[in-house]
C-alpha positions, 0 to 999 in steps of 0.5 A: 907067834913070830909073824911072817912079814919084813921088817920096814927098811932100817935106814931111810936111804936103803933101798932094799935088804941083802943078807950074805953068808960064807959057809966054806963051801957057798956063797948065799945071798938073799935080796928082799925088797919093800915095796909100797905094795908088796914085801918080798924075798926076790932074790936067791943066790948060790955060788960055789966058792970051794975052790976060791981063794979067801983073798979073791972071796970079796970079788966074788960076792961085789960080782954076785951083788952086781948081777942081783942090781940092787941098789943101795941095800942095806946089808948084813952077814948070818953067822952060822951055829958051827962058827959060834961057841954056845953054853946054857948058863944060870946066872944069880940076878934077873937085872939085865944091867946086871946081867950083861955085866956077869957076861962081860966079866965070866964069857972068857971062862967058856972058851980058849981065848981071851976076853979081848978075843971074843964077841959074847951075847946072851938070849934070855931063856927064862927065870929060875929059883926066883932069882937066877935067869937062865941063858943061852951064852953067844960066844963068838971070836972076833977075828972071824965077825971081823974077816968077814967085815973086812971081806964086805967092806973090800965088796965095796959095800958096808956091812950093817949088822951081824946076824946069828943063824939060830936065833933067826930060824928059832923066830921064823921057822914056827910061824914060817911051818906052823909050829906051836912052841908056846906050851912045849918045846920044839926040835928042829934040824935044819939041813944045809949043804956041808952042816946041821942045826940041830935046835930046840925052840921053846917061845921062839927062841933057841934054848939048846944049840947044837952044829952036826957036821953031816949035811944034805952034800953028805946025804944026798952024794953018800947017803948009805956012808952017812944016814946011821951017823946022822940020825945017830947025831940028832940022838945024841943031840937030844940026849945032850939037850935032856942032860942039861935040864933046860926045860921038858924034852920037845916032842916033835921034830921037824926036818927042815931046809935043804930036804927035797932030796932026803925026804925018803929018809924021815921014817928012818931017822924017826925010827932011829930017834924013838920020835914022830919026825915031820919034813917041812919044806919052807918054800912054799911061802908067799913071802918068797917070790917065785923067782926065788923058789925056782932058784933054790929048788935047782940049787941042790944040797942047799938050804937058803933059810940062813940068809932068809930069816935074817931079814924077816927077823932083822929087827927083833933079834937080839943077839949083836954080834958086831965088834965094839971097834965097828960101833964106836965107828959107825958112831962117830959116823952117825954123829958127824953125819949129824954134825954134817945134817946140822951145819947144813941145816944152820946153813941152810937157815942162814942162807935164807935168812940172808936171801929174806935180807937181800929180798928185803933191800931189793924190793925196797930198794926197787920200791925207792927207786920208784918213788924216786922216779915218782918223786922226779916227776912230781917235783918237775911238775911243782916248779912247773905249779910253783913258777904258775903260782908265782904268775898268780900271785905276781897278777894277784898283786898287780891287780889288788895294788892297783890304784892303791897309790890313787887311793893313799892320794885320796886319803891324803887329800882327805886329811890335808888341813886347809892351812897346809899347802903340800909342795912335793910327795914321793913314793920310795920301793920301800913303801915310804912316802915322804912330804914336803910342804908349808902350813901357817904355823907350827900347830897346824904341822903338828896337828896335820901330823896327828890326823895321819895318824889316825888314818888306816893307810900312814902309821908311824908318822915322823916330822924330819924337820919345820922350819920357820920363814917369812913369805912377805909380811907373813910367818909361814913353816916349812916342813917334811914327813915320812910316813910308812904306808900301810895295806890300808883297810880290809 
């Protein structure tokens, strides 16, 4: 059985659910709310709109909306059964492809307009002869689905979804009065103000559908006028049912709706009709706040279960009665919302790719900027060690060249053969030394030249000249030698 609870909310950015409905005569709405702990019908609202122009009908419900202060709802519109044409069909296969297919060609054939003009949905009754699905065709002109989007539309709200009235009450009512109509049948007349549903429900859904033109206005303003032609009309609808061989004939009926005010009349109609007749009232439901049981009690003559089933059965319905115009919209609405969700989201990703960018040069950049700093006072410290250290070594050279032009004297001294006499030395800033001097003969230059050589402090040792002269009776050889220096030994 149906459970008795809302649905959770159909758009993540709805707030709360209104079901509208326009009967001629009233203008009914319902406001559901979701809340974290509680699920509730909070609002009911009947307006009187009988001598309301159709043109000013959307003003009327904007301002019934605005009072309920609802915000963001997420809208629908009940169609009731007196609006909709509905036949029992057999159609030859049990593939719903196939199904939908026939529909779409045959719907024209059970109403005066043309296929272009029309809304047709089915609900699947069940399986017969193996092969052939019974159903109950939903046939409904466009003209009317699309008045009342345009009427909702100029409310300045937008309407979601199409609501058949008979299929809601078929999945609520057995759950909302405890009925049974697993195993058998069941009838239910639900009285509104100005019409009746008469429906039968088998496995909660409607497999008969029938509109009576005499509602709880009617009985209640003229009930001598009016009681024998309504009881007379839900004979009539039985009848009708039976001829058409639907399933076995229901054998309860409940009375429903609008009924505080005709509840004296049950032992006359279940008289007339031959059948046991219950009077249920749907009020008394924990689902309804008390708010809303208040309002619909004083508002006389009226029946709220057109715009309450609807929510309750919002997402199990099956019947779509929006126009195919309406669905490519919110379609194309839908994909450029996604198109619009997606750019956002590459933005979005490319926006923080570039803000990880930026981040990146930043602290690098700051991080640089730091060294630099760090780099700037590290390189004035270096000069400040560098010009020390050439202190250093300025003092480390002094101190190990001191005495090394007494110590390459030494080693000269040390090397001069006795027959070598040395007139001039010089030390050039080239490190070269040159001498100048005389010895008694050619070999002892040559030889003094070789004993240089061998020496750790003068390498390289090159004669510039000799030249030969007589110093009184004797031969003597004047000379000159350069003579690299050396670091001299470790």
């Amino acid at each position: 059985m149906f459970g008795i609870r809302l649905p959770s909310l159909p758009r993540k950015s709805a707030q709360e659910l209104l079901c509208i409905e326009i009967n001629g005569v009233n203008l009914k709405i319902a406001r559901a709310k979701i809340g974290i702990k509680r699920n509730e019908i909070a609002d009911l609202v009947s307006r009187d709109i009988s001598g309301v122009p159709e043109n000013d009908i959307p003003a009327a419900i904007e301002e019934t909306v605005k009072g309920l202060q609802t915000k963001n709802p997420y809208v629908v519109y009940s169609v009731s059964s007196n609006l909709v044409i509905t036949k029992n069909i057999e159609v030859p296969s049990t593939d719903p492809k196939e199904i939908k297919d026939i529909i779409n060609l045959q719907a024209g054939r059970h109403t005066p307009y043309s296929r272009e003009e029309i809304i047709a949905d089915y609900i699947e009754i069940g399986t017969y002869k193996h092969s052939y699905t019974r159903i109950l065709l939903v046939i409904v002109a466009r003209s009317i689905v699309k008045k009342y989007f345009d009427m909702v539309e100029k409310a300045r709200m937008r309407l979601e979804k199409v609501c058949f009235v008979p299929e809601s009450l078929s999945m609520v009512l057995p759950g909302m009065l405890r009925l049974d109509t697993a195993v058998v049948p069941v009838g239910i007349v639900h009285v509104d103000g100005p019409l009746t549903d008469f429906i039968v429900v088998f496995k909660n859904k409607p497999i008969f559908i029938r509109s009576i033109p005499i509602g709880a206005q009617h009985l209640i303003d003229s009930r001598e006028k009016y009681e024998a032609r309504f009881a007379e009309e839900i004979k009539r609808s039985l009848e009708a049912y039976n001829s058409e061989n639907i399933e076995v004939s229901p054998k309860t009926i409940v009375l429903t709706g609008a009924v505080e005010d005709i509840k004296n009349m049950a032992t006359f109609l279940g008289t007339a009709i031959n059948m046991q007749l219950k009077v249920i009232s749907y009020l008394d439901n924990e689902l309804i706040s008390e708010k809303a049981a208040k309002t619909a009690v004083l508002a006389r003559g009226v029946s709220f279960l057109n715009v309450i089933t609807p929510l309750i059965a919002l997402k199990e319905m099956k019947i779509g009665l929006v126009p195919e115009e309406v669905k490519l919209r919110k379609s194309l609405e839908e994909r450029g919302q996604q198109l619009i969700t997606t750019g956002i989201m590459i933005l979005t990703a490319l926006l923080l790719f570039f803000i990880i960018i930026i981040s990146n040069i930043f602290f690098k950049s700051a991080y640089l900027n730091s060294l630099g700093a760090r780099y700037n006072k590290l390189e004035q410290d270096a000069e400040i060690l560098e010009k020390d250290y050439s202190r250093l070594q300025l003092v480390k050279s002094y101190l190990l060249n001191q005495g090394y032009p007494l110590e390459v004297l030494t080693e000269l001294y040390r090397t001069i053969p006795i027959e070598v006499e040395l007139n001039d030395i010089r030390f050039d800033r080239g490190g070269k030394l040159s001498i100048k001097g005389t010895a008694a003969s050619m070999p002892s230059v040559f030889g003094f030249a070789e004993k240089l050589e061998k020496s750790d402090y003068f390498k390289d040792v090159k004669t510039k000249y000799t030249s030969k002269r007589k110093d009184g009776i004797i031969d003597v050889t004047d000379f000159e030698m350069t003579v690299p220096l050396t670091k001299g030994p470790e």
